[in-house]
Structures are given as C-alpha cells and as structure tokens.
C-alpha positions in Angstrom: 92.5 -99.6 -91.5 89.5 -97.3 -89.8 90.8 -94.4 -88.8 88.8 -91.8 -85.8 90.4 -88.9 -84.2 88.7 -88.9 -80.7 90.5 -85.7 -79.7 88.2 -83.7 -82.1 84.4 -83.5 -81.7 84.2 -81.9 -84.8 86.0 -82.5 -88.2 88.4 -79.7 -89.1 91.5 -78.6 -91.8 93.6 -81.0 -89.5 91.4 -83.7 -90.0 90.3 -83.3 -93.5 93.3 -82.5 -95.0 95.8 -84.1 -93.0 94.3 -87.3 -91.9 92.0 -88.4 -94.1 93.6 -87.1 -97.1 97.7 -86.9 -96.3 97.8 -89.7 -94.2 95.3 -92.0 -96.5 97.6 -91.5 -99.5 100.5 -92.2 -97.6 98.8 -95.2 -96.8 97.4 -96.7 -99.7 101.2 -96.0 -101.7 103.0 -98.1 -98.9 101.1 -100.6 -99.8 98.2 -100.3 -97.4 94.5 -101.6 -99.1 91.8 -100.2 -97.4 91.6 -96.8 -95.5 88.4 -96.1 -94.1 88.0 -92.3 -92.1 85.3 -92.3 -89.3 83.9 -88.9 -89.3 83.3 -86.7 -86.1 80.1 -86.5 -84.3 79.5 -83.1 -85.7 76.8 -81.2 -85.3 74.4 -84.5 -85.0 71.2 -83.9 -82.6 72.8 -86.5 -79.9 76.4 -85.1 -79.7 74.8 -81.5 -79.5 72.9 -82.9 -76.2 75.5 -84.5 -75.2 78.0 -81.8 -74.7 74.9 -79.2 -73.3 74.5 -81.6 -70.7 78.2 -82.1 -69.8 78.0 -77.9 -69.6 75.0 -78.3 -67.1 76.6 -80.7 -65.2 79.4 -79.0 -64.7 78.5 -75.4 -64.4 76.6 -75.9 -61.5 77.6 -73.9 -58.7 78.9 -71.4 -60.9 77.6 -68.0 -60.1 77.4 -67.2 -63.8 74.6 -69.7 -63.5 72.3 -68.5 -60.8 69.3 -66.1 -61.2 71.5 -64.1 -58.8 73.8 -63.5 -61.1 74.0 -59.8 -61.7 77.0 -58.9 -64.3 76.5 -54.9 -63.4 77.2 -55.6 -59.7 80.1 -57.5 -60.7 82.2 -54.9 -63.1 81.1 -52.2 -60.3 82.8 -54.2 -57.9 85.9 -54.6 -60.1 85.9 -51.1 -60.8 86.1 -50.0 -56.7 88.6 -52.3 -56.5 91.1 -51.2 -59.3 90.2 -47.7 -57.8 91.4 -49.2 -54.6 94.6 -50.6 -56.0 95.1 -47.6 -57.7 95.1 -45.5 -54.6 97.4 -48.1 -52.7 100.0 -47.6 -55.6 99.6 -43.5 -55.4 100.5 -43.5 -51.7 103.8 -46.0 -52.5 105.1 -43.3 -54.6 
C-alpha cells in the first residue's frame, strides 16, 4: 500500500509518527507486505511557488496589499473609534 496525507503540505509529528510509523507497523503485523509513505511537498522550490502564487491570487483586493496601505492611519482610526465607543458607554451610565 502507498500511503499520502493530502491534508498536510508539510510532514509533521502527526505524520511521522503516527502514519508512517504507527499505522505502518500496524500494517505490516496484520499481515499487510508492503507499506510505502509518500512524503509532503515540503519545502521543495515548486510547492514553495505554488502556495506564493495561490497568496497572490487571492489577496488581491485586499487593502493590506495596496501601496495605499498605511498601518498608522489604520490603528489611529481604531483608536478614535474605541474612544468613541467609550464615550457612548460613559453617557449610558
């Protein structure tokens, strides 16, 4: 049997240790013959590509992304609002 574990882009403990070493004994002592563990892409050139272009893809649009972006602006904004908030509250008391 080959054995992959799509779900994981990277081998970990859970794969390691539980697939391809639990699992594999459990397999050959009931009998099974051959157990053959596909490893993860890793950190091979082409998976590392592959998942910065699925990032660029998909972050486009997203302010964080534009030359606009301007993280100061932001937390000033956030901080007028909670002062904001914080006044609405006071005059509910």
């Amino acid at each position: 049997v080959s054995v992959i574990c799509p779900g994981f882009s990277s081998d970990c403990l859970e794969t390691l240790e539980e697939i391809n070493i639990q699992y594999r004994a459990l397999f050959l002592t009931s009998g099974g013959e051959e157990f053959t563990y596909i490893p993860a892409l890793n950190d091979q050139p082409a998976h590392i590509d592959m998942i910065y272009s699925l990032v660029q893809k998909h972050c486009q649009g997203w302010p964080e992304f534009t030359e606009e972006w301007n993280q100061a602006e932001v937390d000033a904004e956030l901080k007028r609002r909670q002062e904001r908030m914080e006044k609405v509250a006071a005059s509910h008391d």
